[in-house]
C-alpha positions in Angstrom: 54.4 61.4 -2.8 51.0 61.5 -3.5 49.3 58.5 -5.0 46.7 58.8 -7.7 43.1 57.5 -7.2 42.4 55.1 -10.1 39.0 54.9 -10.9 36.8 52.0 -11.6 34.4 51.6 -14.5 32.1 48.9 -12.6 32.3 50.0 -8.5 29.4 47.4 -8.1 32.0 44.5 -8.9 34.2 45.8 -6.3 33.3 44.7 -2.9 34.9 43.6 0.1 32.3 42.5 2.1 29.7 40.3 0.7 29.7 37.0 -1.8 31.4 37.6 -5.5 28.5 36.0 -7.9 31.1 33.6 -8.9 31.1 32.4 -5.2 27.3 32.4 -4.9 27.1 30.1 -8.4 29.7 28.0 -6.4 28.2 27.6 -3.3 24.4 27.0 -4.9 25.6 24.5 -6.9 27.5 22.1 -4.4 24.5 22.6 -2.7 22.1 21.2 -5.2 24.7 18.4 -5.7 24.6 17.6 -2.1 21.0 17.7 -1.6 19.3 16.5 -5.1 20.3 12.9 -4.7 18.0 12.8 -1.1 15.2 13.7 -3.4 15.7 10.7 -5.1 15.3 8.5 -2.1 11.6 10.1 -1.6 9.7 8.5 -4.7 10.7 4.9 -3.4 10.0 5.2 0.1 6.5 7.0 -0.8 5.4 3.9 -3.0 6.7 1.2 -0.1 4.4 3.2 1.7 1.3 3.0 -0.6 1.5 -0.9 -0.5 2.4 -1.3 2.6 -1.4 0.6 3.0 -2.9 -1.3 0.5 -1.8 -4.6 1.9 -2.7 -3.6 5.6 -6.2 -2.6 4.0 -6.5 -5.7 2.1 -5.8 -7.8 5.6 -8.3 -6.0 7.2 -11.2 -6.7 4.9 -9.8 -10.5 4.4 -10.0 -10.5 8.5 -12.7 -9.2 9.3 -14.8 -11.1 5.9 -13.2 -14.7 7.6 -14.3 -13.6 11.1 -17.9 -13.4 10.5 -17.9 -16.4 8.2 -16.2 -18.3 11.7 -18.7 -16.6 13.5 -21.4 -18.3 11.2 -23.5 -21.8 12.8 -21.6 -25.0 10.9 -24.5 -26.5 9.9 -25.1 -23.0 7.5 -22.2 -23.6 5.9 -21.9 -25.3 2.4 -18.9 -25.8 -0.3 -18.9 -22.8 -2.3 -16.5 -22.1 -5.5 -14.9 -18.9 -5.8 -17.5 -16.2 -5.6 -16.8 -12.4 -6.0 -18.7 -9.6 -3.5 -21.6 -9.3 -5.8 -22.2 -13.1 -6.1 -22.3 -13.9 -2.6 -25.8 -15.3 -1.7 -27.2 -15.7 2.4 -25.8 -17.1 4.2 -22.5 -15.6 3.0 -23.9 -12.3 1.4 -22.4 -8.9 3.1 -25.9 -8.0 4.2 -26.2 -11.1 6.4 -22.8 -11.0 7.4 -22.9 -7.3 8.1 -19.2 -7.2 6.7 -18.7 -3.6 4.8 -17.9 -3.6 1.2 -14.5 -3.0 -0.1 -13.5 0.0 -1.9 -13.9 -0.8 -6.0 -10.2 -0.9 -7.0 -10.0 -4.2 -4.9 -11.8 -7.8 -5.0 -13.0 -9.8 -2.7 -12.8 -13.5 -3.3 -14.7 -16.9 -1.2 -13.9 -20.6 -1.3 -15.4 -23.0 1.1 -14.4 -27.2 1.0 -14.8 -29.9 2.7 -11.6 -31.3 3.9 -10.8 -34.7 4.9 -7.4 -34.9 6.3 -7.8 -38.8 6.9 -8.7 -38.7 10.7 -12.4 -38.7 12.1 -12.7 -34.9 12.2 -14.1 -33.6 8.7 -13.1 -29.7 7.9 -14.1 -26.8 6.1 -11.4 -24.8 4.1 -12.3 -21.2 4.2 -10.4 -19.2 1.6 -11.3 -15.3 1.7 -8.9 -13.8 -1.2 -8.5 -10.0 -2.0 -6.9 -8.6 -5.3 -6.3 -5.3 -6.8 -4.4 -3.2 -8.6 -1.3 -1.5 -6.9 -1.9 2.3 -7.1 1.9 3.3 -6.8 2.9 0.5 -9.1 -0.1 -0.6 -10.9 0.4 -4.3 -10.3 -1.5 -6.9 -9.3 -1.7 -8.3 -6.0 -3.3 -11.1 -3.9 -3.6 -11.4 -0.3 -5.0 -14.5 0.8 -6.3 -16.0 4.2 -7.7 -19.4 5.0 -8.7 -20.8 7.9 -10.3 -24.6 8.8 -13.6 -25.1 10.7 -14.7 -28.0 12.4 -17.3 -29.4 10.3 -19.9 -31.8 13.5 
C-alpha cells in the first residue's frame, strides 16, 4: 500500500539537521546568563587599578620631592609651614631642587620643624604631602611621607 506524501506549508521549519530557533534563543540566552555577571567583575577591578596608579604616582613624586630636600646642606634648611608647589621659595623651590612638577589634578604639600625628642640630637621633621582627586572614584586622597634630619 502506497503511502500518501503530505505536504508542508512551511518546508523551512522542517529540518533535521541544524538548530530549531527555539534552540538557538535557548542556547544564546544561558549564554548571556553565564557570561554577563563576569562583566560585572570588570568595572571594579579597572578602578582598583586607577588608584592603585595614582597612589604609586603620588609615592613617586612624594619620594623623589623628600630625596632632594635630604640631599639639601642642613645648615639651608629652615622651619617651613605647609607650602603648596607654587609657594615654594629657594632653597626648596622645584627649580633649585630640580624635582619635576606634578601633573595638576594633584598637590604637592611641605612641612619642615624642628624636633626635640628630649636627647642632645635636635631634628628636622620633613613632611612632603600629596593630594588629589581620585579619577575612578572622585575622592580625595592624601599620601604622606616624613622623614627626620639631623639638625648639627
Amino acid at each position: 500500500m502506497v503511502r500518501p506524501e503530505i505536504k508542508m506549508k512551511n518546508p523551512i521549519f522542517r529540518s533535521c539537521t541544524g538548530l530549531t530557533l527555539i534552540e538557538l534563543i535557548f542556547s544564546l540566552a544561558l549564554i548571556s546568563f553565564c557570561v554577563a555577571p563576569i562583566f560585572f567583575l570588570f568595572s571594579p577591578s579597572h578602578k582598583m587599578n586607577i588608584s592603585a596608579r595614582e597612589r604609586l604616582e603620588a609615592m613617586a613624586y612624594a619620594n623623589t620631592y623628600l630625596s632632594a630636600i635630604q640631599s639639601l646642606d642642613v645648615e639651608r634648611l629652615v622651619s617651613v609651614s605647609k607650602l603648596r608647589d607654587e609657594e615654594l621659595y629657594s632653597p626648596y623651590s622645584l627649580q633649585d631642587l630640580q624635582v619635576k612638577p606634578i601633573p595638576e589634578k594633584m598637590h604637592r604639600n611641605l612641612e619642615i620643624n624642628t624636633w626635640d625628642p628630649g636627647i642632645s640630637q635636635v631634628f628636622f621633621k620633613v613632611i612632603v604631602e600629596i593630594q588629589w582627586k581620585a579619577g575612578a572614584t572622585g575622592s580625595d586622597h592624601k599620601y604622606q611621607l616624613n622623614a627626620l634630619i639631623p639638625k648639627h
